[in-house]
N, C-alpha and C positions, 0 to 999 in steps of 0.2 A: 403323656400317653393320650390323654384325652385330645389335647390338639392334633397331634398325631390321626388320629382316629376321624375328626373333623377333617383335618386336609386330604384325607385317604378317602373319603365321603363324594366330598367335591369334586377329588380331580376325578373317579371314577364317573361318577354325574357326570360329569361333564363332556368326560372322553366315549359312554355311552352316549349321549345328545350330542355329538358332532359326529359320530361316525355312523348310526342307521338315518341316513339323511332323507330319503323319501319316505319313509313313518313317521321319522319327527318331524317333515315338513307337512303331511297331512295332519299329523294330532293338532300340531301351529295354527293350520289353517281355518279345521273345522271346528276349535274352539275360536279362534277368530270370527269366525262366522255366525255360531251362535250367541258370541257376543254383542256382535251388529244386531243380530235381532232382537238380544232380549233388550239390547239400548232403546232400539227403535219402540218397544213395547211399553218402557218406563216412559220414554219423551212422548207417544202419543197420548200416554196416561194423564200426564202431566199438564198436558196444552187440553185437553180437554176442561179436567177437574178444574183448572184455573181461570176456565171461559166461562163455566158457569158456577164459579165463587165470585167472580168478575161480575155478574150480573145479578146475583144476590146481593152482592154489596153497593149494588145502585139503589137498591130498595130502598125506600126511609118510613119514618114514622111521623107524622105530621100531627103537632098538638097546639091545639086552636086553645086559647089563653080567655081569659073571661074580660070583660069589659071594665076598666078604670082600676086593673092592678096596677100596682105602684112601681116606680121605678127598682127600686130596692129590693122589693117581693119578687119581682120578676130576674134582676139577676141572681139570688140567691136560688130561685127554681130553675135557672138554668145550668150552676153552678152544680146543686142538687144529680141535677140531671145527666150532667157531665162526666161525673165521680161515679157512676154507673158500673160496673162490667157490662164491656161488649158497645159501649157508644163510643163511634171514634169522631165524633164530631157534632156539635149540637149550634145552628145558627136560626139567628132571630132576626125575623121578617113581618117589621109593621105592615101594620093595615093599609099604610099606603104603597109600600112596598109592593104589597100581594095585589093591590088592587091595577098597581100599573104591568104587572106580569099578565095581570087576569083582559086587559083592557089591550094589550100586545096580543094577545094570542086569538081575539077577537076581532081584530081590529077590523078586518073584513066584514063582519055580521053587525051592521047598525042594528038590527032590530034586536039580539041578545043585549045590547048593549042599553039600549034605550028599554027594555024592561028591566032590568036592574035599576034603573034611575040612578039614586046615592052610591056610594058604597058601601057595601053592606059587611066588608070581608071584617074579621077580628085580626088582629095578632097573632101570631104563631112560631111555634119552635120546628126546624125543618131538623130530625133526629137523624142523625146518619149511621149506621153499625157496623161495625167488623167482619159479620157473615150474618147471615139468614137466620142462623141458627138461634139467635139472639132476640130475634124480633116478638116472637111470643112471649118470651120471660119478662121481657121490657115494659111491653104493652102492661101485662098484668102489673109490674113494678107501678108502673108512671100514673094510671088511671088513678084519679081520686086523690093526687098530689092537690096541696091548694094551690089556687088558680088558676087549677086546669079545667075549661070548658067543653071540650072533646075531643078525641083523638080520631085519627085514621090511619087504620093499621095494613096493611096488605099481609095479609094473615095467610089464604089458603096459595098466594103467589109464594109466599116463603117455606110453605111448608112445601109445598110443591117441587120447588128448588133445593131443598134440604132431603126430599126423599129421591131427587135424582142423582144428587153428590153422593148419596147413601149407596145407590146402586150402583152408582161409577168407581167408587170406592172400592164396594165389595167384587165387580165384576175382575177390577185390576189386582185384586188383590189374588185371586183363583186363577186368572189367564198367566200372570210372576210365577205363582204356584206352581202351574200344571207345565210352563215354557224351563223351570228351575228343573222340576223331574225328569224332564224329556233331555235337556243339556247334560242332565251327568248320566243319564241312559249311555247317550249318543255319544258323550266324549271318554266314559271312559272304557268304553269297546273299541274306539278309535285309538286311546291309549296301551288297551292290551294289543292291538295289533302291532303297535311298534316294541311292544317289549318280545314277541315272539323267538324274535330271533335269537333272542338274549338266554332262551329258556334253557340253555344248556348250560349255559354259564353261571345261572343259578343254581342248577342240579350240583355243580362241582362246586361248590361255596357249601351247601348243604354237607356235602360229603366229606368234608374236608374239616367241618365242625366249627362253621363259621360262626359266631353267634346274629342273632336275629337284626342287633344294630348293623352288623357288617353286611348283612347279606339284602335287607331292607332298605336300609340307608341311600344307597344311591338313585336306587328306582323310585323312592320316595322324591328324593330331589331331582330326578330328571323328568318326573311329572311334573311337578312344580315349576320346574323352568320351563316347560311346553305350554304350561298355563301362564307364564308371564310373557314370554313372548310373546303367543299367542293373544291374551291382552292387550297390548301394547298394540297391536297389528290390529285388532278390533277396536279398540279404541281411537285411534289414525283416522279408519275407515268410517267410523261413529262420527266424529265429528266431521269429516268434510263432507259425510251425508247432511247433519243436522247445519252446517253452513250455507250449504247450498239450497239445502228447503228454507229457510227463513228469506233466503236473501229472494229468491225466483218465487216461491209458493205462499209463503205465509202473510209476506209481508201484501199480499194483492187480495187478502182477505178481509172488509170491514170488521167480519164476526171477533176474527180473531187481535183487533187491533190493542183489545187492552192484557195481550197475555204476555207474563212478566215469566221473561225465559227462566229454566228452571237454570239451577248450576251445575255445570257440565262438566267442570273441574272434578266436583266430590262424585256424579256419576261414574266417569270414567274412572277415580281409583277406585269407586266400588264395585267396577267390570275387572278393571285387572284384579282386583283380589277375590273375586269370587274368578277367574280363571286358575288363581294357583290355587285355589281351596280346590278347585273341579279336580285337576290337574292332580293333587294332592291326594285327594280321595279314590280318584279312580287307579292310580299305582296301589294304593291300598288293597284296594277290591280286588284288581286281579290277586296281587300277593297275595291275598289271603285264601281264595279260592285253589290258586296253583300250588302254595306248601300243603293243606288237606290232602290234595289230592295226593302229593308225595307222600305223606303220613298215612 
């Protein structure tokens, strides 16, 4: 019985969704469409927040080492330092080292060059970190380790960077929000339009004492298949948009050269499934507002 009741589901679904064919090609289309946008809305989300994680994580922490620590002292404070949360990379850069980067970058300016005379530079650990967000906790950790002579922290750069991630965050988080409300506004009025025609044939399901699964059941799943479809057709349209910006636009950007595509795969099934959730929801709503009204 119950299979029964299943295959009785479907084939009605179905033979409703093939046969009002310019309503369900408009529900198709303009959930397709608000798919494209809100994709377009996550990917520019996405290349942003990443361009400037991107440049948070160039920051470092530079820790100037004291004069005639010992080999041993020194890898075990680097080791130390390592083992951290939030350091992705800790490299050590003698004094001569520093001094032939410092004497490159001068190399034009004899006179900086000849008031220094010696070299004056120490030893140092060049701290590298996973994000921004990092770099304060750090600084406070590492200060006052032995054999550390002084640091330099780019402290109001990160925090600066960390309250813009904060507001890029938050701002994407309200624009997903308010573009989520407006999609099931708009799709599923676009989905009561195509059950209109249907509304007689509801009446007589009702009348006839059809129970709720029989009578619900199909309009539930022939929104649901206007929402994958529909998916499916925004998603198509998603990516040969997000192909062709990378390939013509993005890629002619220095800013944006360290941005690490997001994955497009797990967006697009979370377009198609937020179309059948839309898709899904919105046969609900009409249904529910049109039996009240019979009742």
């Amino acid at each position: 019985m119950r299979i029964y009741s299943v295959m009785f589901i479907v084939r009605e679904a179905w033979k409703g969704f093939t046969r009002a064919r310019i309503s369900t090609f408009a529900a198709i289309g303009i959930i397709a469409f608000m798919l494209v946008l809100l994709g377009i809305v996550f990917y520019t989300f996405s290349i942003v927040r990443s361009t400037f994680a991107g440049v948070g994580e160039q920051l470092e922490i530079i820790l100037y080492l004291k004069d005639g620590l010992r080999v041993e002292d020194r890898e075990m404070l680097k080791n130390k330092i390592g083992s951290m949360e939030g350091v992705k990379e800790v490299i050590y850069v003698s004094k001569d080292e520093a001094w032939k980067r410092f004497k490159e970058s001068f190399k034009g300016n004899k006179f900086v060059l000849e008031i220094m005379g010696k070299n004056p530079l120490p030893d140092s650990f060049e701290i590298k970190v996973k994000s921004p967000e990092y770099i304060e906790i750090l600084s406070k950790s590492i200060t006052g380790l032995p054999g550390v002579k002084d640091i330099d922290v780019p402290l109001e750069i990160a925090r600066k960077v960390n309250t813009l991630i904060g507001w890029i965050e938050f701002g994407g988080v309200i624009i997903v929000g308010v573009f989520i409300v407006v999609s099931l506004f708009v799709i599923s009025n676009v989905i009561r339009l195509s059950f209109v025609s249907r509304i007689r044939e509801l009446e007589i399901m009702q009348l006839v004492g059809a129970t709720g699964f029989f009578i619900k059941g199909p309009f539930i799943l022939e929104g649901i298949l206007c929402g994958l479809f529909g998916g499916i057709l925004g998603v198509v349209v998603f990516n040969i948009l997000v192909f062709l910006f990378n390939k013509y636009v993005l890629s002619g950007f220095p800013l944006f050269s360290g941005f690490t595509s997001c994955d497009t795969v797990s967006l697009s099934l979370s377009l198609i499934s937020f179309g059948m959730i839309v898709g899904g929801i919105g046969s609900v709503v009409f249904l529910e507002r049109h039996l009240k009204k019979q009742n």
